[in-house]
C-alpha positions in Angstrom: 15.8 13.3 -23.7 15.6 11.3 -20.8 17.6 12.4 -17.3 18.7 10.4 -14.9 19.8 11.7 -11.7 19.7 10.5 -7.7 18.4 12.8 -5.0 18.5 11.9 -1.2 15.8 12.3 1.2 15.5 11.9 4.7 12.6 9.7 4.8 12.0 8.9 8.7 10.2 5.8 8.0 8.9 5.0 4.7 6.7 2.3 4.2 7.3 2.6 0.2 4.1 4.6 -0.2 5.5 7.0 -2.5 4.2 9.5 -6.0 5.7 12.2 -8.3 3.5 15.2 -9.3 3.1 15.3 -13.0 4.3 18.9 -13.1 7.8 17.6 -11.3 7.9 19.7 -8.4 6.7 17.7 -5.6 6.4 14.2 -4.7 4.2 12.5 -1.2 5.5 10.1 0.7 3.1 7.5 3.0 4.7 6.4 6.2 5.2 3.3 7.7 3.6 1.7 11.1 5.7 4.2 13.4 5.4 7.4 11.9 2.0 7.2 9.8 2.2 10.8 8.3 1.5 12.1 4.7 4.2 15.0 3.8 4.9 16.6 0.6 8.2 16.5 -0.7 9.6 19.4 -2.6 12.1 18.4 -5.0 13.8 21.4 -5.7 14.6 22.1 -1.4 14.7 18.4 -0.9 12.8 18.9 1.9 9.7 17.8 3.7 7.3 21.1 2.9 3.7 19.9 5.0 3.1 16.7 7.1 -0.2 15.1 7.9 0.8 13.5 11.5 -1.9 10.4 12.0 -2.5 10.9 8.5 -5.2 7.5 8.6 -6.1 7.7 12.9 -9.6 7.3 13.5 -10.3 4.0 13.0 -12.2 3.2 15.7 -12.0 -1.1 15.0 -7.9 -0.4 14.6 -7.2 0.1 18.1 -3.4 1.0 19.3 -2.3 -1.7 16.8 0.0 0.7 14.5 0.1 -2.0 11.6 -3.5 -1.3 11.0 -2.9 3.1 10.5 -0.1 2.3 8.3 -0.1 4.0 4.5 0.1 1.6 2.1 -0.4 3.6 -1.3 -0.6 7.3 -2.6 -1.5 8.6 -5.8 -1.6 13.0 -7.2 -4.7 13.6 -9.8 -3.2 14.9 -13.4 -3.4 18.5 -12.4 -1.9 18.6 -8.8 -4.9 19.6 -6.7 -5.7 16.5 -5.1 -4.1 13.3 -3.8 -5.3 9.9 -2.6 -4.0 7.8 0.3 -4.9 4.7 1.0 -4.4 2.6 4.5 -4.3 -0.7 6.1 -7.6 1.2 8.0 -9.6 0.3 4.8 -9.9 3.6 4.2 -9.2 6.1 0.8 -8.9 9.5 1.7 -8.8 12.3 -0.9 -6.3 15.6 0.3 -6.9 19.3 -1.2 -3.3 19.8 -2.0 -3.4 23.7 -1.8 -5.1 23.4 1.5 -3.2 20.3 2.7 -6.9 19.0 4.0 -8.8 15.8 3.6 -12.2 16.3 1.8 -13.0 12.9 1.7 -13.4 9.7 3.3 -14.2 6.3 1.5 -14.8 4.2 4.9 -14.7 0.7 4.0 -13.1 0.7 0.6 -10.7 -2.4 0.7 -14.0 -4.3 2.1 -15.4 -3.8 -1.1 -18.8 -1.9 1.4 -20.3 1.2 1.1 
């Protein structure tokens, strides 16, 4: 059986970065250029549960330009441990979803560098 059904968020500016957990319980929203935060979306409060303020912020060759911190995709691995956000920075960053931490960096990934 397939449900249908329409829950509203307060998203305070989504860019349309935006994935459901495979369990159901959660999804992660990317923002947009003026609030560039990662938060984790409990479905069942309908609430924002943890926020990564400056989520993509230290790229140095950025600057103050805000269109450049932006998050333009996210993605949740199979079993809900870790997620993946990418940024108009270039960067891919990989988030410890127990620990709400990033334990990796790929610098340079939309450059096609190492």
């Amino acid at each position: 059986k397939v449900y249908a059904f329409c829950m509203q968020f307060e998203l305070l500016d989504f860019s349309g970065a935006l994935a459901v957990a495979s369990n159901g319980e959660f999804f992660i929203s990317g923002g947009g250029p003026s609030d560039r935060s990662l938060c984790i979306w409990d479905l069942k409060e309908r609430r924002c549960i943890k926020r990564i303020q400056e989520a993509h912020s230290e790229c140095l060759e950025c600057g103050d330009d805000p269109e450049y911190k932006m998050i333009s995709a996210v993605a949740i691995s199979h079993d809900c441990k870790l997620a993946f956000s990418s940024s108009t920075d270039n960067a891919i960053k990989v988030w410890d979803l127990k620990e709400f931490t990033c334990v990796h960096t790929f610098k340079n990934a939309h450059k096609g560098k190492p």
